[in-house]
N, C-alpha and C positions, 0 to 999 in steps of 0.2 A: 504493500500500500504506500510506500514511503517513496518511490518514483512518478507515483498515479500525482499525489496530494505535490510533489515538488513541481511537475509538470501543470495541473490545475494554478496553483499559486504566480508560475511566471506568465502563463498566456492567458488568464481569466483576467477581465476587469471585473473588483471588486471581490476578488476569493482571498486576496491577502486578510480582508479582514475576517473571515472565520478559519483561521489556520489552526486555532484551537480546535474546533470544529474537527477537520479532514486529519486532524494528527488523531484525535482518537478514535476515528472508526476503528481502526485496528482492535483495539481491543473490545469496543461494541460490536464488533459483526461476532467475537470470540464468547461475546457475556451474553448475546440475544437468544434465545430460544427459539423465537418468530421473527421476522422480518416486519417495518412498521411500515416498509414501503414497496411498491412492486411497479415493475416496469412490465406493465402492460403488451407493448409493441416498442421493438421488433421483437419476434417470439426467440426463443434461446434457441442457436445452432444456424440463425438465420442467413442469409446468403446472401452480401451485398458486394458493390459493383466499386473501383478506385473512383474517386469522382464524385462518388454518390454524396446527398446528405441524408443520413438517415432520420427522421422523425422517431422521438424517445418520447411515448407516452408513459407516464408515471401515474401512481394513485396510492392512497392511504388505506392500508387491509383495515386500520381497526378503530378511524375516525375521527384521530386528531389530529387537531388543526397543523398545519406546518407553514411555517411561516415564511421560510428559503428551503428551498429544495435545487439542487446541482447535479449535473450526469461528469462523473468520472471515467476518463476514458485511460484503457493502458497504452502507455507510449509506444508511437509516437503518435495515436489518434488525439484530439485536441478535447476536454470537455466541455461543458456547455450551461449556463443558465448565469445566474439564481432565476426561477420562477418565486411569486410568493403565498402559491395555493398549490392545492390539488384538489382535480386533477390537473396536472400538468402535460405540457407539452414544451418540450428542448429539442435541438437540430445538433446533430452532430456530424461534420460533413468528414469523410473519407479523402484521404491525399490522394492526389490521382498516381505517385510514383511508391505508395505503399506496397511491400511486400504481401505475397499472399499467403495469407495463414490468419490462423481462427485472434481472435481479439474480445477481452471484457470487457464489457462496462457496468458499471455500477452506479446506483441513487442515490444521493446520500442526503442529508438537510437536519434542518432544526424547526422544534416547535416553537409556539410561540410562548412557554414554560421556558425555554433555553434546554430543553432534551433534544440528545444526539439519536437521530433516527439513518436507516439506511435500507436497500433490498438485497436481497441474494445477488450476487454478479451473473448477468448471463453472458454467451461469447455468441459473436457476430463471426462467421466465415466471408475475407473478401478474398473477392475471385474474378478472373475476367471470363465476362460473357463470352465470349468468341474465341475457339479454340487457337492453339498456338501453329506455329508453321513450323519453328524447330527446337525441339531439347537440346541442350550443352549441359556436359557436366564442369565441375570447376577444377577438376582434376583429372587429367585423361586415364588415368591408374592411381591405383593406393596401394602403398604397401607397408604392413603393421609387422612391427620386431616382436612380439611376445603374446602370447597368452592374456586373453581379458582387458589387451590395448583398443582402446576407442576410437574414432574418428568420423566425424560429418563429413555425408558426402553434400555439395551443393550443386542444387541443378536452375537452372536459368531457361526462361523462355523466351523466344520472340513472336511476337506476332504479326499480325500483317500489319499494322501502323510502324511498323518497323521497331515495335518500343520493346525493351527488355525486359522480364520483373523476376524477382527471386522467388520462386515456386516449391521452393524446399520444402516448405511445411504446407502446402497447396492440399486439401479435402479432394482435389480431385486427382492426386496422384499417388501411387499405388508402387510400392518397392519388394520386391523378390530378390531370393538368395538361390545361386544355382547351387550351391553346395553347403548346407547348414551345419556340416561338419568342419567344417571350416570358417566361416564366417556368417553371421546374421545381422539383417538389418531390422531397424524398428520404420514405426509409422511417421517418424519426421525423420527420416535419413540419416539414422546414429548406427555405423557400423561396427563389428564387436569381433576379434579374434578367438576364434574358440580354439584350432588346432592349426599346424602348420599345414601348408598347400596350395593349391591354386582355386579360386572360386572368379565369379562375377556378381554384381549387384546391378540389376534393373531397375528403371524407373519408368514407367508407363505412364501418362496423362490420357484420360478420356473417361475412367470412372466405366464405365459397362460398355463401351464401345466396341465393336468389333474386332478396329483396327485401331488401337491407340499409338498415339505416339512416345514412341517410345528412345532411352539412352543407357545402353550398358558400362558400365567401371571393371578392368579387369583389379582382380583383389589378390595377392601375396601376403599368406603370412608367412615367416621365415621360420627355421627350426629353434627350439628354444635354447640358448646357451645352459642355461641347466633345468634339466628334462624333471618334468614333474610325475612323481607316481602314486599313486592314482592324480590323475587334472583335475579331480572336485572332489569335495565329503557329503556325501549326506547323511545324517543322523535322523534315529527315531524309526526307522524299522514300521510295524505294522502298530504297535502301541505307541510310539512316540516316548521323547524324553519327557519327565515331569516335570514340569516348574516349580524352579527350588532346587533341582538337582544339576550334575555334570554329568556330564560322558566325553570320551577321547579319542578320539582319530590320530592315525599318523599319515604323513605326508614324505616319501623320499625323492630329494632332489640329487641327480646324477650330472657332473660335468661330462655330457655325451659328443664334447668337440675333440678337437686333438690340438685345445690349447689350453696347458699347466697352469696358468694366470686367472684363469676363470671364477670367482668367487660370488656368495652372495654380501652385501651392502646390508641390505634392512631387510626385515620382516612382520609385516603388521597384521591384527585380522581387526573386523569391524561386527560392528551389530553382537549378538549375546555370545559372539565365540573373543576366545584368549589362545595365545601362542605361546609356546617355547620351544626353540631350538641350539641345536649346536652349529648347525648351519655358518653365522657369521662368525665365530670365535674360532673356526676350522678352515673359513677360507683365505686363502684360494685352493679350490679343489683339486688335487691330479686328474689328470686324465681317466675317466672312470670312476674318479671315487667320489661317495654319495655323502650325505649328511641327511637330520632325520628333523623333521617338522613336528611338534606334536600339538595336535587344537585341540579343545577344551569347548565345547556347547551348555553354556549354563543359560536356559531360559528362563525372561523373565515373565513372559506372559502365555497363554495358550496357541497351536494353530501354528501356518508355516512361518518360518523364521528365516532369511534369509540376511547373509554376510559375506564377506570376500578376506582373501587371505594375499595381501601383496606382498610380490616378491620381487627386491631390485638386484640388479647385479651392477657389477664394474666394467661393462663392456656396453648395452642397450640402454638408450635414454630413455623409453619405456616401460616401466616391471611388469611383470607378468602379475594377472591377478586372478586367482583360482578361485570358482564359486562355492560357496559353503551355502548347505542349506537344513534346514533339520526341522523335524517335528515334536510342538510341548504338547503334551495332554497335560487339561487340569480336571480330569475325572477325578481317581485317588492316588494317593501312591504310598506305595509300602515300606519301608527303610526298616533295619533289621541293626542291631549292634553290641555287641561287635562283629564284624564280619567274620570272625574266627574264637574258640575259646579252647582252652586247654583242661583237662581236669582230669582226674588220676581215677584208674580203675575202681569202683567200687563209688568215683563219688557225684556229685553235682554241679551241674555250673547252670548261667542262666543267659539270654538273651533279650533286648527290648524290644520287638518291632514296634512299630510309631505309625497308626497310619493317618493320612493328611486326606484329609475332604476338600476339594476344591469347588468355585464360586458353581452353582445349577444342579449339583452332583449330591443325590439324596440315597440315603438306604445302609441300611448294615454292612460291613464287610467279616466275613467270617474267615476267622483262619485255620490254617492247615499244614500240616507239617510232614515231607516226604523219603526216603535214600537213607533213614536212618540204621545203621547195621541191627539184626537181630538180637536182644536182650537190652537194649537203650529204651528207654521209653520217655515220651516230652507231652510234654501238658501247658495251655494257655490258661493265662489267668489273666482277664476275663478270655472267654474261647473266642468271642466277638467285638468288634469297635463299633460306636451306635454312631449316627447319624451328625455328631460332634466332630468325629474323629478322638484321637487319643494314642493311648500303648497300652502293650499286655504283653504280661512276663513271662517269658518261652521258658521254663525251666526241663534237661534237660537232665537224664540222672542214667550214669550207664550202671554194670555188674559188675562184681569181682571177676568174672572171667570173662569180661571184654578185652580180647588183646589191644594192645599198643598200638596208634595208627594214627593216620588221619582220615576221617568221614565226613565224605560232600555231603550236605542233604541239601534241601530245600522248604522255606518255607511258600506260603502262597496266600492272597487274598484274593477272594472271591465277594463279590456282588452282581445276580443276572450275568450276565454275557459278558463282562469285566473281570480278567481274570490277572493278576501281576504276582511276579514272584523272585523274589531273592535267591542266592544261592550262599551257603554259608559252609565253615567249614567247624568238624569237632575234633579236636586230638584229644586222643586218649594216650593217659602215662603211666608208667608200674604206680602200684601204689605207692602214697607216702605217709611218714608216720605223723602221729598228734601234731598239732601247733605248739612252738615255743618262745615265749616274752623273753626279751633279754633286757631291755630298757623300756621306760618309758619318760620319754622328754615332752617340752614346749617346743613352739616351734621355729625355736632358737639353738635347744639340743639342751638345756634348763632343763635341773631335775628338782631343786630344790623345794620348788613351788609352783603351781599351774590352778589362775585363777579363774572361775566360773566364766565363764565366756570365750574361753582361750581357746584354741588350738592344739592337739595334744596327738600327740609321733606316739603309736606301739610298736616299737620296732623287735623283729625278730625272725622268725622261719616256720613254713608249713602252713603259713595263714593260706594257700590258693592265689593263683592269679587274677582272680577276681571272687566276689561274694556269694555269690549264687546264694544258697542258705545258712552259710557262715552267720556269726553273729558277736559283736563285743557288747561285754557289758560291762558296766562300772556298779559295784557293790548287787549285782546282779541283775541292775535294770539295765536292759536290751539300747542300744542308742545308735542312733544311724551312724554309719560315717560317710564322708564326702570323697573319701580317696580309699583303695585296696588293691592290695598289692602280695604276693608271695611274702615279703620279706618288709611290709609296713604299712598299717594304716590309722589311718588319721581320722581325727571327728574331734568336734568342739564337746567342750565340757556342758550340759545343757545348764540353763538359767537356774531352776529350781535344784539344782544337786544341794546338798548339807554340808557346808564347808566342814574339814577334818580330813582323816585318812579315807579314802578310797580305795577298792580293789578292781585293780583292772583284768579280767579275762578273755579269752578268745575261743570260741568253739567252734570247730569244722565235721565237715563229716566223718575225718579222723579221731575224732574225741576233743577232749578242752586240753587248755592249758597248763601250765604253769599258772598264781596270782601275783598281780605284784602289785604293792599300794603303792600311793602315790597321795601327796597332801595338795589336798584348795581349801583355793581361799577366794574370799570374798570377790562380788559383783563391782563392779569399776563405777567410779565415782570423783568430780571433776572437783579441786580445793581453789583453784586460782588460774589467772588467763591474764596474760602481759604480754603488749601493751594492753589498755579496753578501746584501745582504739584507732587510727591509721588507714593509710589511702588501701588501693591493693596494690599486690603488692609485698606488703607487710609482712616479716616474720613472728608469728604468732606463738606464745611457749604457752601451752596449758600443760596444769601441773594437776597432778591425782592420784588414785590406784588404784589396781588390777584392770591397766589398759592391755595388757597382755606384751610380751614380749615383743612382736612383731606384728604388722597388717596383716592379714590374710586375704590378697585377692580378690575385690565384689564381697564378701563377705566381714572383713574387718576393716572400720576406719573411722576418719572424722570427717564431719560435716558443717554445713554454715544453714541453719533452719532446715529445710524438707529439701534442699539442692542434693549435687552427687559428691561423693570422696574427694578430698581435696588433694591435692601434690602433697607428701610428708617428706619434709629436710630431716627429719628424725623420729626414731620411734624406741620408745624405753617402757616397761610397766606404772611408770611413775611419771613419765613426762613424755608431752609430743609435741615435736616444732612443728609449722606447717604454715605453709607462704599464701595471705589472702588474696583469691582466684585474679586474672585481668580480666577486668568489663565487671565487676561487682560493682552493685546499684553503691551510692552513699546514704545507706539505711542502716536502721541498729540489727542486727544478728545475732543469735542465740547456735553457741558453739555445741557441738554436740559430740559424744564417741559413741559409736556402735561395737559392742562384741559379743556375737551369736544372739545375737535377737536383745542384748541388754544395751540401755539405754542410760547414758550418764549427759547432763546438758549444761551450760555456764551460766553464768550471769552474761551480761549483753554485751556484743562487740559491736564499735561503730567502724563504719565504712568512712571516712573523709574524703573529699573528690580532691582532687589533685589539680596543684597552678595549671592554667591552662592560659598562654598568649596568645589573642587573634589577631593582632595588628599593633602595629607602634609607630607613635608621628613625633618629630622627619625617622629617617633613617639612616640620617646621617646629620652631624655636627661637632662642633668643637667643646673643649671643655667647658663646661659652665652653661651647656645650653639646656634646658628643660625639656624631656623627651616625656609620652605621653605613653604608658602603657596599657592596655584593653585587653582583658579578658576576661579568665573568671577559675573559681575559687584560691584569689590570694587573699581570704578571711578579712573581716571587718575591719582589724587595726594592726596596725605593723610590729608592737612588741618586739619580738625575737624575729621576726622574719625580716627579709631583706632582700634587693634587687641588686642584682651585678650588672653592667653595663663594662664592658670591653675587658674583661677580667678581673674589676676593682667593682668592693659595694658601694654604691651610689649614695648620696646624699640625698632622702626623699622628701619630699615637700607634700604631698596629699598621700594616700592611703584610704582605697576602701577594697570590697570583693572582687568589685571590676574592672577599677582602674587606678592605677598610680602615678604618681608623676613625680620623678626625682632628677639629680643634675647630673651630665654628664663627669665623672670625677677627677681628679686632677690623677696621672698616669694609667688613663685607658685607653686601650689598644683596640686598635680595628677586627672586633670579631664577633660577639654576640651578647644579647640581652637575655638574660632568664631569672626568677622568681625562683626564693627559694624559701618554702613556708615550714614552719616547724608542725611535728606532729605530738601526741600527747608525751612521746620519752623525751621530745626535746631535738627528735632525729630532724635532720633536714630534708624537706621532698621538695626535690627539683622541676623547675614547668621545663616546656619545651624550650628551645633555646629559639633567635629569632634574628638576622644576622642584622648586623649596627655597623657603621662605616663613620671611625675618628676623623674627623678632619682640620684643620688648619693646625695654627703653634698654641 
């Protein structure tokens, strides 16, 4: 819209003044649901003549009044008006040396409210009446160096007035490929190298005619300096990729010339695919030898997907550009995890699938599990996912005399005619004996003490590589953990435990533990917070106990009211630095720590905004002359704050929040002015700085 409204502006008398107007249709034609205005005649697709003036009737769909109403026309047609009613009638005359091809135009105007009203754009086909005597192309051949390299062909016509027009995009001409294995054209003459060889490109003029006239282009593509294997991907098979998920292609390029120099430059893909290769870290290629592409298809919405994969070398000023194209379903889709699990003869382990419902897509999915070896048996819990979606826990339990292996199975979800399925793998290992604690720390590696909310390492051997029906407990109550491992897992101390000794145990399908206690202590609680106040920025020390030894990841930290975890300079059970965010409002704030669900909060921190200079008069002068500073927060009265001007504090003469005014000082130097305000410890906080030029003696 932004060539339509520049072109209106310079050849309309009187559009200069609604330029507010025509600059925001853009975003009204994007916000309108209905159109408030309609162009009547010419109808959409209509067929007019170089020369012509077309008559633009307009009208109001839905009855209010319009006050100027305008026809936009896309360059280089001229538009047309203000009319100051509707219906309307505007002229918009056709150039008689206009190319031929389709053209919009659009209605646009104001009520007499001052609302931006406008219609749908329709397009006008111009075209000459009277057929042509001779086709030229603008190019007697073309010949394209690579794979997925472009080129307009341009065709010209004359007629019998002897006059020339560009026909290129002309409705009534008609392009053919004799070989689409090699080159294809589109419907405005954009030609495309699919593979090396020889083709031609047609252009016929006459629309149904018998004998159209017609002009052929021979076409070359050449061989590709490094040969692509396979020349395109497609992804998504018969079910299509999920949305939400990946899948991977490879791509190998082979230097197929018999020159050692050959290499590729870059490599890029577009649309919802990603790339990595060894390709450019490897070249230039010998002769013969390949290098390996790998794409990545992650969709972000449903339906075909289409991307290219460029590829440049150091010999063609063209890259080759290979089509990608793939299929998302947003039916369901079923994820399973881990893709693999290990677990020892005789014992347990478990799996999540997860399944996802996408937008239109109703109904149960029921799962099922397949390939599992004889004497394994696996069970869902729940057996089904309902119409939410969700997960249900594959638990998976072999025999004592399951030998040692690895077993493919399959799980699968099913709903009607919708059938998707994972494939997973189970190892089985000799048995192993009980679980055994041999420590248990903070999660620092602190044995001394570990308090309620914390973090807490049982490290030792034979816990299983993952949990499956394992279970730790602390004085025998069962407690989740967040991490499990063979040889260590982890889980916060919960809120309501009973400070004193604890016993910690582990029990697997090889039997329990070892106990080993362990002492808590108390729920964390904030005593003090210095400074209470400062720009951001600020280094913050809150001081307290049982903040736990260390953050724990999204799960342990501090905060500024109900916002996210702050940056921590330091982290101790008893104290925590932490630097206040940039872009915090200057409002009061209530500090908080988080550990395992316990909540400790301060008294209030203020935000102070910080100097801020927006301009200073002169910009230049000699000692003693009074410069005038503007901005904002250098606080109501000067006390301890102070301005520098050229390296040296100024002598000030007035003093408020937004402006100052002090003297240039006796030894300053040509370089800058900045404000430098105290905060509550007394620190200095600097404004921006604003460059100043000493002048004379």
């Amino acid at each position: 819209m932004t060539n339509l409204t520049t072109k209106a502006i310079i050849t309309a008398p009187g559009f200069i003044r609604i330029i507010t107007l025509l600059i925001g249709t853009a975003c009204l034609s994007a916000a309108q649901s209905q159109p408030t205005l309609q162009i009547t005649s010419p109808s959409d697709g209509a067929v007019v003549s170089p020369g012509q003036a077309i008559t633009v009737n307009i009208v109001s769909l839905t009855g209010v009044t319009v006050s100027a109403v305008f026809v936009i026309a896309e360059n280089p047609l001229l538009g047309s008006g203000p009319a100051h009613s509707t219906p309307a009638q505007l002229s918009v005359t056709v150039p008689s040396s206009l190319s031929s091809r389709s053209y919009t135009l659009t209605a646009i105007g104001a009520t007499s409210a001052g609302q931006e009203v406008q219609s749908l754009p329709i397009s006008v086909h111009v075209e000459r009446p009277d057929p042509p005597t001779a086709l030229t192309s603008g190019s007697p051949s073309v010949v394209l160096e690579s794979q997925g390299q472009q080129m307009p062909v341009n065709i010209s016509a004359t007629f019998a007035d002897a006059s020339v027009m560009d026909v290129t995009e002309s409705s009534n001409l008609r392009y053919s490929t004799s070989n689409g294995n090699v080159a294809t054209v589109d419907a405005n003459g954009m030609i495309t190298a699919v593979a090396a060889g020889r083709a031609s490109i047609t252009a016929a003029y006459g629309g149904g005619s018998q004998n159209p006239l017609s002009v052929s282009v021979p076409i070359t593509v050449e061989p590709p300096m490094l040969t692509p294997s396979p020349s395109s991907l497609n992804f998504g098979g018969d079910q299509g990729v999920f949305v939400g998920t990946s899948t991977s292609g490879q791509i190998t390029l082979t230097n197929g010339t018999s020159n050692p120099t050959v290499g590729a430059t870059s490599i890029t893909a577009t649309g919802d695919y990603s790339e990595t290769d060894n390709c450019v870290s490897s070249s230039p290629l010998p002769v013969g030898g390949t290098c390996t592409i790998t794409v990545t298809f992650s969709p972000t919405v449903a339906g075909t997907r289409v991307g290219s994969l460029t590829v440049a070398n150091n010999f063609t000023i063209a890259p080759a550009v290979l089509p990608l194209s793939g299929v998302a379903n947003n039916n369901f889709a079923i994820l399973a995890s881990p893709g693999s699990q290990t677990v020892p003869a005789g014992g347990s382990t478990a799996y999540t699938p997860t399944v996802s419902l996408f937008a239109g897509f109703s109904g149960a999915v029921a799962l099922s599990v397949s390939g599992l070896p004889s004497g394994v048996t696996a069970t869902f819990s729940p057996q089904s996912i309902n119409t939410n979606g969700g997960s249900s826990t594959l638990t998976v339990t072999t025999s004592s005399s399951t030998l040692a292996g690895d077993y493919p199975f399959t799980i699968a979800g099913n709903n009607g005619n919708v059938s998707l399925t994972q494939n997973l793998v189970l190892t089985v290992t000799s048995a192993v004996p009980a679980p055994q604690i041999s420590q248990v720390t903070d999660n620092t590696g602190g044995t001394s003490a570990i308090s309620i909310g914390s973090a807490t390492f049982v490290n030792g051997s034979g816990f299983g590589d993952s949990q499956g029906s394992s279970t730790l407990t602390l004085n025998g109550r069962t407690v989740a953990p967040y991490f499990w491992s063979d040889g260590s897992v982890h889980a916060f101390i919960p809120a309501d435990t009973v400070p004193g000794s604890v016993a910690v145990q582990i029990t697997t399908s090889q039997g329990a533990s070892n106990t080993v206690n362990i002492t808590v202590t108390g729920q964390p609680t904030i005593t003090g917070i210095n400074p209470p106040s400062g720009p951001a920025g600020t280094q913050v020390t809150v001081t307290g106990t049982n903040f736990g030894p260390a953050p724990v990841p999204n799960l342990t930290g501090i905060f500024m009211n109900s916002g996210p975890f702050m940056p921590v300079v330091s982290w101790s059970d008893s104290q925590i630095v932490v630097t206040v965010p940039a872009g915090a409002m200057p409002i009061s704030y209530m500090f908080s720590v988080l550990n395992n669900g316990l909540i400790a909060s301060s008294s209030a921190f203020t935000v102070i905004p910080s100097p801020h200079i927006t301009s200073i008069s002169p910009a230049a002068g000699a000692v003693g002359t009074q410069v005038t500073i503007t901005g904002s927060g250098f606080v109501d009265t000067q006390n301890l704050n102070q301005v520098f001007i050229g390296g040296v504090a100024a002598a000030v003469v007035s003093w408020s929040d937004t402006q100052i005014v002090a003297n240039v000082p006796t030894g300053a130097q040509t370089g800058t002015i900045y404000v430098a305000v105290t905060d509550a410890s007394l620190n200095y906080v600097n404004s921006n700085e604003v460059a100043f030029t000493v002048s004379g003696p």
